[in-house]
C-alpha positions as CSV (number, residue, x, y, z in Angstrom):
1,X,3.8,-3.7,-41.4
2,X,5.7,-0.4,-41.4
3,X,9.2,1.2,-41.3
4,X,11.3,0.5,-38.7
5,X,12.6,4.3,-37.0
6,X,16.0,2.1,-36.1
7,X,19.1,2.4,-38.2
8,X,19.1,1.5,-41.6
9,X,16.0,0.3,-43.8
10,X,14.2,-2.4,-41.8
11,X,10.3,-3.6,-42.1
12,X,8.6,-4.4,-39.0
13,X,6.0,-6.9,-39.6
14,X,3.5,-8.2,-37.0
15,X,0.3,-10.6,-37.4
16,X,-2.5,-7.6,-37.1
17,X,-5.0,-9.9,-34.9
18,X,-2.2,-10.2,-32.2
19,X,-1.6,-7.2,-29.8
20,X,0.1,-6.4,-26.8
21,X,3.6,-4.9,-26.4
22,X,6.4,-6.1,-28.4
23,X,9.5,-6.8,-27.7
24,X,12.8,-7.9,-29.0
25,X,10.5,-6.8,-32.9
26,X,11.4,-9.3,-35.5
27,X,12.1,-7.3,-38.6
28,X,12.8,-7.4,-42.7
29,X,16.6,-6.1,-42.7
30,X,19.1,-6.0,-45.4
31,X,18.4,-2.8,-47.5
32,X,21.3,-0.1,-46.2
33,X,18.9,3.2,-47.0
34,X,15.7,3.9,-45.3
35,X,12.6,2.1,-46.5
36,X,10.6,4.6,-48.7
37,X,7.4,2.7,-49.6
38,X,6.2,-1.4,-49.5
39,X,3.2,-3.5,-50.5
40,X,2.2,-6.6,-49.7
41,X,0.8,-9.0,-52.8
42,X,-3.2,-9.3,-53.1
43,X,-2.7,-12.8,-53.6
44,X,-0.2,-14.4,-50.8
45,X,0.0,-13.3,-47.4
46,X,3.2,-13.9,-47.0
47,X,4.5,-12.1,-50.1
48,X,6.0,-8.2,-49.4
49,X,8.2,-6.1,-51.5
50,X,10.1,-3.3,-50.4
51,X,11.2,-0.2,-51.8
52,X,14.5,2.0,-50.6
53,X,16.7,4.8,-50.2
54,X,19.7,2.2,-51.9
55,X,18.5,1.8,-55.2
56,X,17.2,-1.9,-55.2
57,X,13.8,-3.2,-54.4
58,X,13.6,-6.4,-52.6
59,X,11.0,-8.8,-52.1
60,X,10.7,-10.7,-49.0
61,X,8.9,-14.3,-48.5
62,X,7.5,-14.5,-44.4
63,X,7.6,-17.6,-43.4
64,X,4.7,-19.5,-42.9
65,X,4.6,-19.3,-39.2
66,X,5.1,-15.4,-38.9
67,X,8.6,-13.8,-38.5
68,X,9.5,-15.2,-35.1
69,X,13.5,-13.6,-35.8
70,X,15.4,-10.8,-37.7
71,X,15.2,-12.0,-41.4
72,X,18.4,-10.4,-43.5
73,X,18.1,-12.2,-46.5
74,X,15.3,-11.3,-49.1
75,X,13.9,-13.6,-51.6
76,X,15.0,-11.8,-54.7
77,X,16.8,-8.5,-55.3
78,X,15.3,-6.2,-58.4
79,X,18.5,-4.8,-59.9
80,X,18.0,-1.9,-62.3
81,X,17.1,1.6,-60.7
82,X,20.1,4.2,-60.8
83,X,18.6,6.4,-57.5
84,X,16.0,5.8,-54.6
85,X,12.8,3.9,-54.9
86,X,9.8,5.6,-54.0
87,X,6.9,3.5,-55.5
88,X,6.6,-0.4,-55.1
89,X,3.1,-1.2,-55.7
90,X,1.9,-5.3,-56.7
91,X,-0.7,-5.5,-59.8
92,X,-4.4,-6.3,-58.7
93,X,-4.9,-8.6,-60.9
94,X,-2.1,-10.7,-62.0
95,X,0.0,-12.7,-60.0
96,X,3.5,-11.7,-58.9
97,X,3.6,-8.6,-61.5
98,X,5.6,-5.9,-59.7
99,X,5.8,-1.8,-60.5
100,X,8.7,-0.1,-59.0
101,X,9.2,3.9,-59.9
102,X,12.1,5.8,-59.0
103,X,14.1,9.1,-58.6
104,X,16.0,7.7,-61.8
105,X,12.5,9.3,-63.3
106,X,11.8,5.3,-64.6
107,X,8.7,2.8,-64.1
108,X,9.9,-0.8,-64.3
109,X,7.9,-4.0,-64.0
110,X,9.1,-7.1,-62.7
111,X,8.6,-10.8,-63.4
112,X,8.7,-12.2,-60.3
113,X,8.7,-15.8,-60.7
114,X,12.0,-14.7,-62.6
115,X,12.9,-11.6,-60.8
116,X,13.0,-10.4,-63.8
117,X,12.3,-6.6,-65.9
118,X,10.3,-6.7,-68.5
119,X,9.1,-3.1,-68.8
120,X,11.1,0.1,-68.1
121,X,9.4,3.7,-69.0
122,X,11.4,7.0,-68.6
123,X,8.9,9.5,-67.0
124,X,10.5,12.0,-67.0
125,X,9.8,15.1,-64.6
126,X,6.3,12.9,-64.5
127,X,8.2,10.5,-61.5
128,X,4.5,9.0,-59.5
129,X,3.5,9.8,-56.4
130,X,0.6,7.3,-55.8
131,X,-0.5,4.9,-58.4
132,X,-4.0,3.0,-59.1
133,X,-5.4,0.4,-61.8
134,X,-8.3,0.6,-64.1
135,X,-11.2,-2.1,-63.5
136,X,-9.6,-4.9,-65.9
137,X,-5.9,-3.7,-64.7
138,X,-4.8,-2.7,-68.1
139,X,-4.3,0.6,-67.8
140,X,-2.6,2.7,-64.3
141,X,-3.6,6.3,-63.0
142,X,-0.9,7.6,-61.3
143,X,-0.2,11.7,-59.6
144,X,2.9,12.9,-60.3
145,X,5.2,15.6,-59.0
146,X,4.7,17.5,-62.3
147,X,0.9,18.2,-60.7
148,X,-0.7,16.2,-63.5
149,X,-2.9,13.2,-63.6
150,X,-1.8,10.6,-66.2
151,X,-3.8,7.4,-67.6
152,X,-0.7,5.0,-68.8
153,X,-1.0,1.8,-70.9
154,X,2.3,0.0,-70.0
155,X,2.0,-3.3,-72.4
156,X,1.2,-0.1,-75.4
157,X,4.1,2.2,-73.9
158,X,1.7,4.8,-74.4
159,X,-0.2,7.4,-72.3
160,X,-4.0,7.3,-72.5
161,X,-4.7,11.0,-71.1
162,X,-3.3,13.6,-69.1
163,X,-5.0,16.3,-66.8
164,X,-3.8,19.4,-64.5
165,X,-4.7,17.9,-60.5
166,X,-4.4,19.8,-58.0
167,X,-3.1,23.7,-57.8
168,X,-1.2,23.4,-54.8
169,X,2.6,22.5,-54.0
170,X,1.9,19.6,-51.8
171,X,1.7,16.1,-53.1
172,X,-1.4,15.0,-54.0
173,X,-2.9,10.8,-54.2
174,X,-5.1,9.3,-56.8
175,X,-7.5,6.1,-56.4
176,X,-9.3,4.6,-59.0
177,X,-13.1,3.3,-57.8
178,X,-12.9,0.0,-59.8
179,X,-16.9,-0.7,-59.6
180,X,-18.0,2.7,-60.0
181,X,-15.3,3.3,-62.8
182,X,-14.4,6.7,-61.1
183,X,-11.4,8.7,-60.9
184,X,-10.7,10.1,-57.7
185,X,-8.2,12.4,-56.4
186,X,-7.3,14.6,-53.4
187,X,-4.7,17.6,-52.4
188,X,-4.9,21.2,-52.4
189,X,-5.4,24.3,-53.8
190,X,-3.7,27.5,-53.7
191,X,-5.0,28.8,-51.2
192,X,-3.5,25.3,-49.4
193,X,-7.0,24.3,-48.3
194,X,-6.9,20.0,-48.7
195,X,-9.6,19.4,-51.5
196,X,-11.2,16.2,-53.2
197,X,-12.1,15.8,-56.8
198,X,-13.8,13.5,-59.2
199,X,-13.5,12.6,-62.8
200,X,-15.0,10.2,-65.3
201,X,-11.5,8.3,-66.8
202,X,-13.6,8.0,-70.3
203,X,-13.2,12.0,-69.8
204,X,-10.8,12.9,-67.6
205,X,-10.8,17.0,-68.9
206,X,-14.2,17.4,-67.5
207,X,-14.3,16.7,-63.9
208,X,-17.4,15.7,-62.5
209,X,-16.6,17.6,-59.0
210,X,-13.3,19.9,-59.3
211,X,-11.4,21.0,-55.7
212,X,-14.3,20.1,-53.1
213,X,-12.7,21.6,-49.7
214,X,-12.1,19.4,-47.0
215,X,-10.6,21.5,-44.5
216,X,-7.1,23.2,-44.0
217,X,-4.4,20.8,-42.9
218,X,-0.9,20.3,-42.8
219,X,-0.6,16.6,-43.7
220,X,-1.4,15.5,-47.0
221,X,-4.9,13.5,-47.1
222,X,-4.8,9.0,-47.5
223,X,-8.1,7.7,-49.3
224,X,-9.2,4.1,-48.9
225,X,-11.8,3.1,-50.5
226,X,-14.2,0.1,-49.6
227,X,-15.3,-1.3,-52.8
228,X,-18.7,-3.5,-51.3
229,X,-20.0,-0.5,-49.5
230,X,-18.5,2.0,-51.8
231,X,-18.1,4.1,-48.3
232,X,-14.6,6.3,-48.8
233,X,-12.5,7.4,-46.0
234,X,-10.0,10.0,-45.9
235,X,-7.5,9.8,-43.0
236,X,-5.0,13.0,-42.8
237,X,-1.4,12.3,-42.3
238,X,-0.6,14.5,-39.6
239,X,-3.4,14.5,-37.8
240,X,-6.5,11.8,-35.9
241,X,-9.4,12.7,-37.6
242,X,-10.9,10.3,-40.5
243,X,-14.0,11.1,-42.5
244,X,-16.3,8.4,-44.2
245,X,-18.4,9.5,-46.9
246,X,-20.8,7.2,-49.4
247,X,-20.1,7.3,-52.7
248,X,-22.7,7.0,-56.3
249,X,-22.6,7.4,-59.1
250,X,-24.4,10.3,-59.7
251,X,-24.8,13.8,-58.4
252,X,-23.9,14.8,-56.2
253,X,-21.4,12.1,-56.1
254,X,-20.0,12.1,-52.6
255,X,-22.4,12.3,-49.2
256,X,-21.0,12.8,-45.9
257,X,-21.7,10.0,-43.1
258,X,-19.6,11.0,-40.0
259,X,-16.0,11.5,-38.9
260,X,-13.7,9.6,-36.6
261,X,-12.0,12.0,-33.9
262,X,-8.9,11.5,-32.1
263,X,-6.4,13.9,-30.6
264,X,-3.4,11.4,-31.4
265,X,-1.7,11.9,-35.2
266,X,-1.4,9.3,-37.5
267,X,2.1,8.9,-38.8
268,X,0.4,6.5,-41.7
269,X,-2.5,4.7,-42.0
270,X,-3.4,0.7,-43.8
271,X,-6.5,-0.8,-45.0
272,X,-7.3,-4.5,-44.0
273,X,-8.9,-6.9,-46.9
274,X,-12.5,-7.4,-46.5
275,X,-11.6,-11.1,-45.9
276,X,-9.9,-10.6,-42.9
277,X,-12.8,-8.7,-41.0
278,X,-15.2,-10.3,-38.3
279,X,-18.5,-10.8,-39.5
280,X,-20.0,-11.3,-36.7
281,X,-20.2,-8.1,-35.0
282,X,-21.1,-6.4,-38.8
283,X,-17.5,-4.8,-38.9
284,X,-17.4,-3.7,-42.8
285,X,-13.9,-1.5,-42.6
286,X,-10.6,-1.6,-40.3
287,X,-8.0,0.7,-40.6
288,X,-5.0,0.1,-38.9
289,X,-3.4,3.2,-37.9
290,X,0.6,3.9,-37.3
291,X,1.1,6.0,-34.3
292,X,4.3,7.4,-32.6
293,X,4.4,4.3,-30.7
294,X,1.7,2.0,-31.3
295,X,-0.5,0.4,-34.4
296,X,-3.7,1.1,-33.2
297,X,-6.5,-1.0,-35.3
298,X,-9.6,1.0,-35.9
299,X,-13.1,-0.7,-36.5
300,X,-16.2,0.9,-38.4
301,X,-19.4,-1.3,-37.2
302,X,-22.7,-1.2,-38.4
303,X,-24.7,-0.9,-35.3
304,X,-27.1,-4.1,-35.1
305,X,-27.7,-6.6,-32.5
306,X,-27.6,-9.9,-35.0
307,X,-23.9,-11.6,-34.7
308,X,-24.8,-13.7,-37.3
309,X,-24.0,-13.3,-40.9
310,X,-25.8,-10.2,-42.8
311,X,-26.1,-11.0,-46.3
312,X,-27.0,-7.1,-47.2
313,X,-24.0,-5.6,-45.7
314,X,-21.3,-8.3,-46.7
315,X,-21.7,-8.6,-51.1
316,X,-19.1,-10.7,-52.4
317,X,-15.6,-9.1,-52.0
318,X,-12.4,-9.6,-54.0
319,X,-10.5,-12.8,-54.0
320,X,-6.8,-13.4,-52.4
321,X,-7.1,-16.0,-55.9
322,X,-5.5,-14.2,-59.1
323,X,-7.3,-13.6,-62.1
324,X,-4.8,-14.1,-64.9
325,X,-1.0,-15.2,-64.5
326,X,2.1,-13.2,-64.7
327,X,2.5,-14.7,-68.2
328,X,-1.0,-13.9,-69.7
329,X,-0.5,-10.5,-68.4
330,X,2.5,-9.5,-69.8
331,X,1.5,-11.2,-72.9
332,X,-1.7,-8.7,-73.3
333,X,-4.6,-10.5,-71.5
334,X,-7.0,-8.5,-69.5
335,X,-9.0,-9.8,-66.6
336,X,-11.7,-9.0,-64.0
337,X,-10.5,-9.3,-60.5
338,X,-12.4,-12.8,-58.7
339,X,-14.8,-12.6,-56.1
340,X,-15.4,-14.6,-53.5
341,X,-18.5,-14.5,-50.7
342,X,-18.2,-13.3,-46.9
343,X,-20.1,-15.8,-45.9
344,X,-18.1,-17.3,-43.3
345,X,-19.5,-21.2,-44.1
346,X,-18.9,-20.4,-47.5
347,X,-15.6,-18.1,-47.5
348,X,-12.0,-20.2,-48.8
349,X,-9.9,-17.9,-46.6
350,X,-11.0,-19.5,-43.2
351,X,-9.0,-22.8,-44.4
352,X,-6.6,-21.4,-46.9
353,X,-3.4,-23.1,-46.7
354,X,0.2,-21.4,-46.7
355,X,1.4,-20.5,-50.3
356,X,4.8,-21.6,-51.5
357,X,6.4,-19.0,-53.3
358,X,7.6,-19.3,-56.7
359,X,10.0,-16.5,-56.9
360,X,13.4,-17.2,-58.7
361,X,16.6,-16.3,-56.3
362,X,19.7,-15.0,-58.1
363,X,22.4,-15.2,-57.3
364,X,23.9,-11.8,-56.8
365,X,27.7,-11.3,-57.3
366,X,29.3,-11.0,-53.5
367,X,31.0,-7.7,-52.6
368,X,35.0,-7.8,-53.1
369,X,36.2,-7.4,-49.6
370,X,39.4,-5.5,-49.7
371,X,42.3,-5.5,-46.4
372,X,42.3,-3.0,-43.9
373,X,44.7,0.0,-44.2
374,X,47.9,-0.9,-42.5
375,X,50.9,1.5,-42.1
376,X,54.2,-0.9,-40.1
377,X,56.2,-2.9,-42.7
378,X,55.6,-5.9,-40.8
379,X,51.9,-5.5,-41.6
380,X,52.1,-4.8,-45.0
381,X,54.4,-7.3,-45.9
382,X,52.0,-9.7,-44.0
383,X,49.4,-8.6,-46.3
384,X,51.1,-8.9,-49.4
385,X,51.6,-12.3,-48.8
386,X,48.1,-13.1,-48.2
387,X,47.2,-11.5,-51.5
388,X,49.8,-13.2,-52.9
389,X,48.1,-16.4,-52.0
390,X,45.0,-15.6,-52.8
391,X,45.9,-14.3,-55.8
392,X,47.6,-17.7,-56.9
393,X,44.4,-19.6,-55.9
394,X,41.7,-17.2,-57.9
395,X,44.1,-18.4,-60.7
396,X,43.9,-21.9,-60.3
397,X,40.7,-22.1,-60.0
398,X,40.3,-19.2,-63.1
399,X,42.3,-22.2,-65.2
400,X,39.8,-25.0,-64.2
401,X,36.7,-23.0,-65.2
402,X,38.2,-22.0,-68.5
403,X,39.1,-25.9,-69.2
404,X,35.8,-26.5,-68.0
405,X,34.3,-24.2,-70.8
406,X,35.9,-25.5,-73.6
407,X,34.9,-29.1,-72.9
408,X,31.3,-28.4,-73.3
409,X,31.8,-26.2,-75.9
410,X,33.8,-29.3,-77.8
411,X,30.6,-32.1,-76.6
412,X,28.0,-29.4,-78.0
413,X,29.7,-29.3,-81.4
414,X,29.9,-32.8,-81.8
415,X,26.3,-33.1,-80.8
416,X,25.6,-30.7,-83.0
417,X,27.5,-32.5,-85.8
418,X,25.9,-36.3,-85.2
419,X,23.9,-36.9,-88.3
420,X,20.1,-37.1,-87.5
421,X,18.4,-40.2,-88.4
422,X,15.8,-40.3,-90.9
């Protein structure tokens, strides 16, 4: 999926195994500002939330057969944020937990099954720029526009620990390495070379590699991060090229493999889940990369002959199953994320069926459409008497509700009143 460059804020959203030319694109349409960031949910397919220039994040529901037309009603509408959202990013462990962050300089999570907010931080000048969960997803590193790293509890309302990040005035991202339990960052120095660096979260004030140079770029720097392989790639915004690099645990940390080439600039760039990949020709990562005018899927292969399954490349990879509910989350459970083999005799996804959402729809209260500016007397006369008339009927029916009210009110107090038998 990605921004639509049309009119408006509209989501383009194709199936990624199916190319060709498009035409006449399907899209996600009803926010009025331009989309600013969306995610899709670990754990359902066909789950997406959206995040705009008009203040309200939406969350969509594809239907089970694709988006075959122009879809302009969402599922739910999160009402709440004062200015543009610029963060919308789904919980890796618990189902249908949203985190929206705004220019309103808040953090809000959402109960989806209710469309509900249940947290709301004020961040001040602290507002997120990229945002990443610790191992058991109780605790979020997020860069900020205030050049800091922050650790946040959420369910504590409290921040863990705070660090300077990077020195120079572009933005800069932050992933957290879940299995390795690292802390990884990259942006730019003064000097506005694009640098990487490493901390321990246990001790976030003493990096374990501080401003590694990259190169100087432009564009700010995307990491994804495969979390079998533990191979990291960094794809510049701005630019083709994508270097891979294997990552441990101990010094020196980070060793370069190799670097993907191309003369074309990547407008944006999206990881795959392992479970989508085909195992048999040992593909281990595919990026999908946003061009001018194209998604262009890119495939990292090891190079073997076998195109059967390879055990020692393909560990067990993380589950499209939740760990812990929305409930048990909120309610201060912790959880490891499930796991789930490559295998592809022994892998659920193969035969997974389509999830029905759960999501609560409100009902949202519909605009008040007002008459078109007339000037003649005839016209204005015309229109008086249609608000006249509509007038008299919002009345009527105004009178019914209100007798309405009072006769429930009058069957719960006599409820109320029965005496209880013993």
């Amino acid at each position: 999926a990605f921004p639509w460059s049309g009119g408006g804020g509209s989501l383009a959203v194709f199936a990624h195994d199916k190319g060709g030319k498009q035409q006449n694109v399907p899209l996600l349409s009803a926010h009025k500002g331009r989309i600013m960031d969306f995610d899709f949910s670990p754990f359902n397919d066909n789950l997406v939330a959206t995040g705009a220039m008009d203040l309200e994040p939406r969350v969509w529901v594809i239907p089970k057969d694709g988006l075959t037309e122009t879809m302009e009603e969402s599922a739910g509408v999160l009402e709440g944020h004062e200015k543009r959202v610029g963060v919308v990013k789904f919980h890796p462990q618990a189902e249908n937990v949203l985190l929206t962050s705004s220019a309103d300089k808040t953090i809000k999570f959402w109960d989806l099954n209710k469309t509900k907010e249940m947290l709301s931080f004020d961040v001040g000048k602290a507002m997120p720029q990229a945002i990443s969960w610790s191992p058991d997803g109780s605790t979020m590193a997020y860069s900020s526009k205030d050049k800091h790293i922050h650790l946040f509890d959420p369910r504590g309302n409290k921040e863990v620990a705070k660090v300077k990040g990077h020195h120079g005035t572009k933005g800069f991202r932050v992933s957290w390495f879940q299995k390795l339990n690292l802390l990884f960052s990259c942006g730019a120095n003064r000097m506005a070379e694009r640098t990487w660096t490493l901390r321990d979260p246990r001790k976030l004030d003493e990096p374990l590699v501080e401003e590694e140079s990259i190169d100087v770029g432009a564009g700010i720097i995307m990491p994804f991060f495969d979390e079998d392989t533990s191979i990291l790639y960094l794809a510049g915004k701005g630019d083709g090229n994508i270097r891979y690099y294997e990552v441990e645990n101990k010094e020196p940390y980070l060793h370069f493999i190799s670097a993907f080439r191309s003369s074309t600039p990547a407008k944006g760039m999206g990881m795959l889940p392992k479970y989508a990949l085909d195992t048999t020709t040992c593909e281990v990562t595919r990026l999908l990369k946003l061009e001018s005018n194209a998604v262009r899927p890119i495939r990292f292969c090891v190079p073997r002959k076998a195109t059967n399954y390879q055990k020692d490349i393909y560990p067990d990879t993380y589950s499209f199953e939740s760990a812990i509910t929305c409930a048990d989350w909120f309610g201060g459970k912790n959880a490891d994320r499930k796991t789930i083999s490559m295998n592809p005799k022994e892998n659920p996804y193969a035969t997974v069926e389509f999830k029905e959402s759960t999501i609560e729809k409100k009902e949202k209260q519909p605009e008040t459409k007002l008459p078109n500016k007339v000037s003649s007397p005839k016209q204005l006369k015309a229109q008086n008497d249609q608000m006249r008339e509509r007038i008299a009927k919002l009345e009527k029916e105004n009178f019914k509700l209100q007798q309405r009210i009072k006769e429930l009110e009058g069957e719960q107090k006599v409820e109320e009143e029965k005496p209880t038998e013993e």
